[in-house]
PyMOL CGO cylinders between C-alpha atoms (Angstrom):
from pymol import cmd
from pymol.cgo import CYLINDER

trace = [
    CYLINDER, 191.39, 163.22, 26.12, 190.75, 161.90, 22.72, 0.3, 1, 1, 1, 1, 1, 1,
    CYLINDER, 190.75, 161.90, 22.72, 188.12, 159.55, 21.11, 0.3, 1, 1, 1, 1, 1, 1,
    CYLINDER, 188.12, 159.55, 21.11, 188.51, 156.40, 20.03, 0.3, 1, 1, 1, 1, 1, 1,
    CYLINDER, 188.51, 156.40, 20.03, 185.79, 157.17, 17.42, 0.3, 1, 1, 1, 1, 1, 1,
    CYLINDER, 185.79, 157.17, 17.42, 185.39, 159.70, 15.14, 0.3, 1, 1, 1, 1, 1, 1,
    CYLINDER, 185.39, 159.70, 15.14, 181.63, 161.28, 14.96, 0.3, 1, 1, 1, 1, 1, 1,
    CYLINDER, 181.63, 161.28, 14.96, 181.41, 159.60, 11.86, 0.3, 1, 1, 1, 1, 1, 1,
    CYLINDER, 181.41, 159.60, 11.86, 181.83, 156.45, 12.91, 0.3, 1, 1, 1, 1, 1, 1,
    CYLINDER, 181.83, 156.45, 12.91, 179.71, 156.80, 16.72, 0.3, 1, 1, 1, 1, 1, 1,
    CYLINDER, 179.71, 156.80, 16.72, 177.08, 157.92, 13.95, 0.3, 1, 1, 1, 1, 1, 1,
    CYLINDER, 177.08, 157.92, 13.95, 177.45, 155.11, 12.14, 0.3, 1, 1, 1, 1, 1, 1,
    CYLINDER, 177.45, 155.11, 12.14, 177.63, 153.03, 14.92, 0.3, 1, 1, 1, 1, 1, 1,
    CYLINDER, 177.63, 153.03, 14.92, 174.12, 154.10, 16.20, 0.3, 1, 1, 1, 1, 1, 1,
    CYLINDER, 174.12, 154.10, 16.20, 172.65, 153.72, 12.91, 0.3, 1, 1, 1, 1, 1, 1,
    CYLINDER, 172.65, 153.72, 12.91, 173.44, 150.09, 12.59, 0.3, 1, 1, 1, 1, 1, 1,
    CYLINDER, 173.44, 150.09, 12.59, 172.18, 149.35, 15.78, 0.3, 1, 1, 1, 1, 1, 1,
    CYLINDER, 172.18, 149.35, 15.78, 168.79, 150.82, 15.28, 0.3, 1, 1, 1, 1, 1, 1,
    CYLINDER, 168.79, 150.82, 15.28, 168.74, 148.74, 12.50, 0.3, 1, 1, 1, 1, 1, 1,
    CYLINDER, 168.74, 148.74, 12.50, 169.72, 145.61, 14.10, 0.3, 1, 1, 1, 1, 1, 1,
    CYLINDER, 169.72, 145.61, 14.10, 166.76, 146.73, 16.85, 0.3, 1, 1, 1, 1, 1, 1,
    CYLINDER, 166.76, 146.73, 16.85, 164.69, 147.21, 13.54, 0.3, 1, 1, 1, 1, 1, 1,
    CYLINDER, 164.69, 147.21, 13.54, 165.75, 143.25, 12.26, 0.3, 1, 1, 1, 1, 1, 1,
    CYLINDER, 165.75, 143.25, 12.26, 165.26, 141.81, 15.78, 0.3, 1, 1, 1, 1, 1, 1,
    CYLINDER, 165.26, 141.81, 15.78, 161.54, 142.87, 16.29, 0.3, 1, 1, 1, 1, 1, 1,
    CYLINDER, 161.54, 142.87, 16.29, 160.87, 142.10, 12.61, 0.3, 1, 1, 1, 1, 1, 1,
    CYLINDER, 160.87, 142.10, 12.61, 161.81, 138.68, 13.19, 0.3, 1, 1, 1, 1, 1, 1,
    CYLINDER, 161.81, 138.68, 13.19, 159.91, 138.69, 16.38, 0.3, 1, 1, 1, 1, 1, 1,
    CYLINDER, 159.91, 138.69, 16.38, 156.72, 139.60, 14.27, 0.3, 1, 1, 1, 1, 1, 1,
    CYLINDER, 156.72, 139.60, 14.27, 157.60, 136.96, 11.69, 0.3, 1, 1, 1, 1, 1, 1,
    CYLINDER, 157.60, 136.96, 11.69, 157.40, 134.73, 14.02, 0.3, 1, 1, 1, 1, 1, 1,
    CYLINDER, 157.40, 134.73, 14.02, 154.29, 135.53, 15.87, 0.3, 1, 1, 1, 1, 1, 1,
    CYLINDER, 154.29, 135.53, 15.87, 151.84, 133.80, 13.37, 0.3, 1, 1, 1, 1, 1, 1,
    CYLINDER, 151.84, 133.80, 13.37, 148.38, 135.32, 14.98, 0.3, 1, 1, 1, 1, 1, 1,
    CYLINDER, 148.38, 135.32, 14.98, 149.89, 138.69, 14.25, 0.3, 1, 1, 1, 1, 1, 1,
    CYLINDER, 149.89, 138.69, 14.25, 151.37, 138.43, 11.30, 0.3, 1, 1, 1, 1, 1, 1,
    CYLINDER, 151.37, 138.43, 11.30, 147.86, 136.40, 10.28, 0.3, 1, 1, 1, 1, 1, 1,
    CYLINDER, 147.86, 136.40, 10.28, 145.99, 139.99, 11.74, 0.3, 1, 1, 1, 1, 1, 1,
    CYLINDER, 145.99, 139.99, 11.74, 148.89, 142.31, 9.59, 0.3, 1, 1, 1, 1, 1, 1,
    CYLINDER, 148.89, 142.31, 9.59, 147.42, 140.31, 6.73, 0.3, 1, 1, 1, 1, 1, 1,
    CYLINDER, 147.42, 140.31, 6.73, 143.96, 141.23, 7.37, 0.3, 1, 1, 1, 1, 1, 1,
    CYLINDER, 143.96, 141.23, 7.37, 144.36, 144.44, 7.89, 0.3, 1, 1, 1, 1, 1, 1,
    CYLINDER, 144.36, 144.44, 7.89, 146.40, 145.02, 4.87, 0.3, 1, 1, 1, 1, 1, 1,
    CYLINDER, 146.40, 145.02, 4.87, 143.49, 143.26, 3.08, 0.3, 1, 1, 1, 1, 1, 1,
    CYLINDER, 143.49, 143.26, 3.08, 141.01, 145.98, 4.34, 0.3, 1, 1, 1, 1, 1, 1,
    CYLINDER, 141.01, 145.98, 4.34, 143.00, 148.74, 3.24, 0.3, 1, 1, 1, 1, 1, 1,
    CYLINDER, 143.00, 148.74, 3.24, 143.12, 147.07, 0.03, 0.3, 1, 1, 1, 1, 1, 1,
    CYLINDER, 143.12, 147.07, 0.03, 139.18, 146.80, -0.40, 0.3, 1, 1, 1, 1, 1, 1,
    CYLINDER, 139.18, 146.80, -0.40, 138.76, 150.25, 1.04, 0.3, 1, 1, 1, 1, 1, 1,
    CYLINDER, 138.76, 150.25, 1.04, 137.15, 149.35, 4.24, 0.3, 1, 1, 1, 1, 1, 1,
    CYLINDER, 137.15, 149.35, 4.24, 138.86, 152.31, 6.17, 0.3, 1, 1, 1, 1, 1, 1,
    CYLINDER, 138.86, 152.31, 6.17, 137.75, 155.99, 7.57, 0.3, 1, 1, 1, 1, 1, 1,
    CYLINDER, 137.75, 155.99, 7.57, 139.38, 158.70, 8.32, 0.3, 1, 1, 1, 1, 1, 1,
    CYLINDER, 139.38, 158.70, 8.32, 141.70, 159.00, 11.50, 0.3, 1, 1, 1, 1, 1, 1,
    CYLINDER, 141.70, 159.00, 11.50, 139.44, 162.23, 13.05, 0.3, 1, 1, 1, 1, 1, 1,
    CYLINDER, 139.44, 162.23, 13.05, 135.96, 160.09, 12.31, 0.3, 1, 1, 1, 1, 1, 1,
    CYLINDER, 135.96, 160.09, 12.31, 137.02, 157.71, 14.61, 0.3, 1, 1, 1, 1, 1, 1,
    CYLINDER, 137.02, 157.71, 14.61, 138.62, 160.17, 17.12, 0.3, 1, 1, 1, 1, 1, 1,
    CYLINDER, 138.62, 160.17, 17.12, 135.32, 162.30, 17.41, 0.3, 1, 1, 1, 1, 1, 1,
    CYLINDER, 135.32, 162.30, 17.41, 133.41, 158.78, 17.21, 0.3, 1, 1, 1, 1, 1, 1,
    CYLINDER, 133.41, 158.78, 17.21, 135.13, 158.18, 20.19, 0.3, 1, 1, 1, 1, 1, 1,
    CYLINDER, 135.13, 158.18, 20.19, 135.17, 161.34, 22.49, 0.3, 1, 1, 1, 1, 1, 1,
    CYLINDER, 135.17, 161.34, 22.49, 139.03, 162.86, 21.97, 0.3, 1, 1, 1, 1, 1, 1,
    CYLINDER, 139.03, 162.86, 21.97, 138.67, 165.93, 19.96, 0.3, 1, 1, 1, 1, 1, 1,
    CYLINDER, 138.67, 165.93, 19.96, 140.88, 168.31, 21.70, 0.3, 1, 1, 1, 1, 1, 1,
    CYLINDER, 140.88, 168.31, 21.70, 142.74, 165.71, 23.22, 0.3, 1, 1, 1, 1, 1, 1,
    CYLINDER, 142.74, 165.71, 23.22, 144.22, 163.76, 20.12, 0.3, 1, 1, 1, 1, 1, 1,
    CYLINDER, 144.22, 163.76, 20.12, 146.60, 166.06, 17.28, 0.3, 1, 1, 1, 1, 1, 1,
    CYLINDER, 146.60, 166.06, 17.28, 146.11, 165.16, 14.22, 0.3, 1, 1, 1, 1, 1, 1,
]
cmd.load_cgo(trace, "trace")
């Protein structure tokens, strides 16, 4: 039994629909204004430097040993 694709094209094939997948929830984050409004923020925080490191916060919080880094 042959294909009617070749494994070039099923490849390509999967690739653009991740991508479409990709577009779709981009566009449902566009148009979610309180999130895209908290995106903002937190972009803005990195920005001024008001961040810490990942494993200050996971020992801050109990999970060493239980969170990979």
């Amino acid at each position: 039994m042959t294909s009617l694709l070749t494994i070039e094209e099923k490849e390509l094939l999967m690739k653009a629909s991740r991508l479409m997948e990709e577009l779709v929830e981009t566009m449902e984050v566009s148009g979610d204004k309180e999130l895209v409004r908290d995106i903002e923020d937190a972009l803005t925080e990195v920005k001024e430097g008001r961040t810490r490191p990942f494993l200050e916060l996971v020992k801050e919080i109990g999970l060493e040993g239980q969170v990979q880094a």
